[in-house]
N, C-alpha and C positions, 0 to 999 in steps of 0.2 A: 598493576595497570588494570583501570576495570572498563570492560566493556559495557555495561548495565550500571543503571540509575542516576542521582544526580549531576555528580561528578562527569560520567560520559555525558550527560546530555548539554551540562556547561561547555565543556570542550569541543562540542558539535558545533555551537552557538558562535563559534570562533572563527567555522569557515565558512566558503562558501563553494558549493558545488558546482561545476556544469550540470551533470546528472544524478540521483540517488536511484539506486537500484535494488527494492525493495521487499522479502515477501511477502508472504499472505498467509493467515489461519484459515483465514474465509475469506468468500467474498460475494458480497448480499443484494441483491437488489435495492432497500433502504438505506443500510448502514453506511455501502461501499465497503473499502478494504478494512477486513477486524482480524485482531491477533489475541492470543488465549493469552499471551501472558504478557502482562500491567508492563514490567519493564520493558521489552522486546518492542510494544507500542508506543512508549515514550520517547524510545530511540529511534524508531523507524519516524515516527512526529516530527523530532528535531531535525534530521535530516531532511524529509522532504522540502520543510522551512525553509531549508539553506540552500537549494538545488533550484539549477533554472528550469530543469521538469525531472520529471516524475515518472521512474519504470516500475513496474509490479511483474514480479516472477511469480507464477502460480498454476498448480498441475489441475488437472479436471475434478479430483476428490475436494476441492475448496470452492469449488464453484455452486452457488446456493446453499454452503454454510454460512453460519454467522457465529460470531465469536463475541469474549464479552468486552473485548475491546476495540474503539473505533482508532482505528488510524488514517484512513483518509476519505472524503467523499469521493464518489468515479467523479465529479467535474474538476478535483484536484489534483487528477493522475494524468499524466499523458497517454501514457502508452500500456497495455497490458502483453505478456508474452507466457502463453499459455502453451498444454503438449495438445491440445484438443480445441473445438470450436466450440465456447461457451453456447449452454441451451438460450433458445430462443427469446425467457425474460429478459434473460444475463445480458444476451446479447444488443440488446432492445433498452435496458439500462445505459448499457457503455458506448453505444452510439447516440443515446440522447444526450448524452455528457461529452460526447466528444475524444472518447479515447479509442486509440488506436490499438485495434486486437492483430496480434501476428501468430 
């Protein structure tokens, strides 16, 4: 059974979600939500695709990183659920995009 690459991300493509509930390697002012590693953002991709929105888990150390890969712009995300109040950019990004910080 594989969780990572083609195979998982066909079988993603199969359903569809109420929510995808998602991490983060970073998260950027430009990029929005990015992941270090290539497979881990191709699944996290597919899922949001198939989800009627979109949660991002993500601790204060990811806040103004950026990673080398994109997985979602903030206007794609709904909701972010963070342990801290993202700084002021951050914050100023995800309310122009319309997501909800808790």
């Amino acid at each position: 059974d594989e969780t990572y690459g083609a195979a998982a991300v066909a079988q993603i493509g199969e359903f569809q979600a109420d929510r995808a509930i998602l991490t983060a390697g970073g998260l950027d002012v430009e990029l929005g939500v990015t992941d270090f590693e290539f497979e881990e953002a191709s699944v996290a991709r597919a899922m949001a695709a198939h989800a009627d929105s979109v949660v991002v888990l993500a601790d204060a150390t990811k806040f103004g990183r950026r990673a080398a890969h994109r997985v979602r712009p903030f206007d794609q995300i709904d909701m972010l659920v963070a342990d801290e109040t993202p700084p002021a950019p951050l914050s100023r990004a995800l309310e122009q995009a319309g997501v909800i910080v808790l």
